[in-house]
PASE-106225 format. One line per field, with one value per residue (C-alpha): y, x, z; residue number from 0; residue in three letters. Coordinates in pm, whole numbers. Layout:
N
c2 Y|...
c1 X|...
c3 Z|...
seq NUM|...
type ALA|...
***
This chain:
177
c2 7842|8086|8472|8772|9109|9372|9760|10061|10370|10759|10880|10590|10510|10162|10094|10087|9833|9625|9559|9443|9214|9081|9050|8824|8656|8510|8497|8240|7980|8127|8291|8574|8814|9182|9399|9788|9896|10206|10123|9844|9503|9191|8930|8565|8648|8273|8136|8210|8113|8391|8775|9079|9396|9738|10102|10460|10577|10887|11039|10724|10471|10303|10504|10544|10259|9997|10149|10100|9761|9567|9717|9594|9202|9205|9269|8979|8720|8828|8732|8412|8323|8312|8482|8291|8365|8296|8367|7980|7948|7833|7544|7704|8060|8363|8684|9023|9363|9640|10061|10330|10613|10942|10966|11381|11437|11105|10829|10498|10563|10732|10433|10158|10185|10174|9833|9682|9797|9610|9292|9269|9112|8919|8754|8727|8505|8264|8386|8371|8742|8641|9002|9334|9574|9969|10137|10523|10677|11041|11296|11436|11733|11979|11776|11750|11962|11691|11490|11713|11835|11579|11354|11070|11355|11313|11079|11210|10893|10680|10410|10356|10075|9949|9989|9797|9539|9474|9402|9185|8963|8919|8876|8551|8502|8444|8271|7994|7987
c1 12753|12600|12644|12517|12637|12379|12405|12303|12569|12549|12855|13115|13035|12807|13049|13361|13128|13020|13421|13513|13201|13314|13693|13574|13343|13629|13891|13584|13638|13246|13204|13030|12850|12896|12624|12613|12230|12245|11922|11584|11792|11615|11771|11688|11742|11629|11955|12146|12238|12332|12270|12387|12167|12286|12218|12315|12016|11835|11564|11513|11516|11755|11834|11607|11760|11714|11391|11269|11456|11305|10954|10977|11128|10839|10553|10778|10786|10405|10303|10531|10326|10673|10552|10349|10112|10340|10671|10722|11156|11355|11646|11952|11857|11996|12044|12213|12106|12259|12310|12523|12448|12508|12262|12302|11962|11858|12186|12070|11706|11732|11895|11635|11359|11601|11756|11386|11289|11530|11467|11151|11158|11408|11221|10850|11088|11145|11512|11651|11786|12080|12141|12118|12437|12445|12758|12844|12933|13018|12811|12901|12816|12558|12500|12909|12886|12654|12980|13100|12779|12546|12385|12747|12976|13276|13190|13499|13636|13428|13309|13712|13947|13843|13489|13601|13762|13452|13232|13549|13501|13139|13158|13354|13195|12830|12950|13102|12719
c3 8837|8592|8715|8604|8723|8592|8692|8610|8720|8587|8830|8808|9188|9096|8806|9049|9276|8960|8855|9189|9207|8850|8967|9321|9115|8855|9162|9279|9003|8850|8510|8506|8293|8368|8200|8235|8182|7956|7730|7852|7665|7646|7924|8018|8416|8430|8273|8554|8891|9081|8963|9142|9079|9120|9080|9212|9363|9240|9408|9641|9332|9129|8811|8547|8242|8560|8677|8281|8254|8563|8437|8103|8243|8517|8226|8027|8319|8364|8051|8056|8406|8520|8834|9007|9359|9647|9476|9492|9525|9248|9375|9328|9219|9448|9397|9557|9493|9637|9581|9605|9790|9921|10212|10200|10405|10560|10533|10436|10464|10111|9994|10155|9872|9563|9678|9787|9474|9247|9472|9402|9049|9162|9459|9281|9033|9306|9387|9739|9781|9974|10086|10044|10014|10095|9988|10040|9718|9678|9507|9176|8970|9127|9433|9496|9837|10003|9998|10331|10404|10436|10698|10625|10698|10437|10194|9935|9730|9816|9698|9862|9847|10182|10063|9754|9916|10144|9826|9733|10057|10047|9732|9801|10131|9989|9671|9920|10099
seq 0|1|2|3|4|5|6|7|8|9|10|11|12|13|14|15|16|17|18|19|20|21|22|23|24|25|26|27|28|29|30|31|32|33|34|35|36|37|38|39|40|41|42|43|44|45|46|47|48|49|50|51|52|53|54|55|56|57|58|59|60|61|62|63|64|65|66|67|68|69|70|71|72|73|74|75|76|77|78|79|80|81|82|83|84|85|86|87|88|89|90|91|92|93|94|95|96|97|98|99|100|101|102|103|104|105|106|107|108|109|110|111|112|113|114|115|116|117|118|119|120|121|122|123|124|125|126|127|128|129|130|131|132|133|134|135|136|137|138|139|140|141|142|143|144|145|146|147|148|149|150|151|152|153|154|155|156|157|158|159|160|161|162|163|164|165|166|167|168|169|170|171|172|173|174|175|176
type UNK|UNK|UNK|UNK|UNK|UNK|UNK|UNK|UNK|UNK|UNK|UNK|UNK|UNK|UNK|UNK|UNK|UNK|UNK|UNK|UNK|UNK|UNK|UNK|UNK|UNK|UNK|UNK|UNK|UNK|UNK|UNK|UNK|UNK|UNK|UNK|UNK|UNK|UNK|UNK|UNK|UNK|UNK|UNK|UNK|UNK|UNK|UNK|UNK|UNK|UNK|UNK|UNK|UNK|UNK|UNK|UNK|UNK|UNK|UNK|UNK|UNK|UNK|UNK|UNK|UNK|UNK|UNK|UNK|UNK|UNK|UNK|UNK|UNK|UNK|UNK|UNK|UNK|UNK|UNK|UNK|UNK|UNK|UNK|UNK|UNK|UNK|UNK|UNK|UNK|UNK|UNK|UNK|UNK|UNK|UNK|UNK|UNK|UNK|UNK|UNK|UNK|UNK|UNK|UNK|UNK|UNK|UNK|UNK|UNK|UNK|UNK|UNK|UNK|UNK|UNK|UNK|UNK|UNK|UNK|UNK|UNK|UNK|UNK|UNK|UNK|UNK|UNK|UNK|UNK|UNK|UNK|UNK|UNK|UNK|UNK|UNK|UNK|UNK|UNK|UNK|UNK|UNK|UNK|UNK|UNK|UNK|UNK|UNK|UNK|UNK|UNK|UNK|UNK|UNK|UNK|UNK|UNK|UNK|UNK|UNK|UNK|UNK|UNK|UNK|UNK|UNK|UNK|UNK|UNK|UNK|UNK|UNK|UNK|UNK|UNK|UNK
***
């Protein structure tokens, strides 16, 4: 099976998610391509298999490089007719996308559009989205004191190692499916 393991992170919280999905992904017998979204890059998301999607969330929505990437493969697949009415499913094509979030004001709710977002593409291609992952990540820079303050309570270190090791098992889990 062909994976690709495409994210976009500005803090180091999606980037931490991205290694463990690429480390479960090998310990799974797959290969797997791990691409971090820093500029739009052209991609064949048809070659593979399996992707998993990812971004911190900002403002509701994934970052801005995977906001401007998944715009520019949706007008691509557009003009290839590769979307068709009825999102028709491709055999064998799934996908994951997931976030990580703070949740300072509203938890997960702030998180909700950002992954739904991402799937999109994903499922007007004809890819099964085989699930959609929410993981707390702490704030960094200005934002830093929503990590005690906000709606999660203390959200410090985290993505953590049990967090980590969560991905890890599904991870496995839905490769086996």
């Amino acid at each position: 099976m062909k994976v690709l393991n495409l994210y976009y992170s500005a803090t180091g919280n999606t980037e931490k998610v991205a290694k463990q999905i690429e480390n479960a992904v090998l310990k799974a017998g797959h290969d797997v391509e791990t691409i971090r979204v820093l500029k739009t890059i052209d991609l064949d998301l048809l070659a593979y298999d399996f992707i998993f999607a990812g971004s911190g969330v900002y403002a509701w929505l994934p970052g801005k490089p995977m906001l401007e990437l998944l715009e520019k493969l949706r007008e691509k697949y557009a003009q290839a007719k590769e979307i068709k009415p009825a999102s028709p499913r491709r055999p064998g094509k799934k996908a994951v996308v997931y976030c990580t979030f703070g949740g300072g004001h509203t938890g997960v709710n702030e998180a909700l559009p950002a992954v739904k977002y991402m799937g999109q593409l994903f499922d007007h291609l004809g890819y099964e989205i085989m699930s959609e992952w929410y993981i707390v990540g702490e704030f960094h820079g200005k934002l830093q004191h929503l990590s005690t303050g906000g709606r999660l309570g203390n959200i410090q270190g985290r993505p953590n190692e049990a967090d980590l090791q969560e991905v890890f098992e599904k991870v496995v889990g839905i490769l086996r499916v």
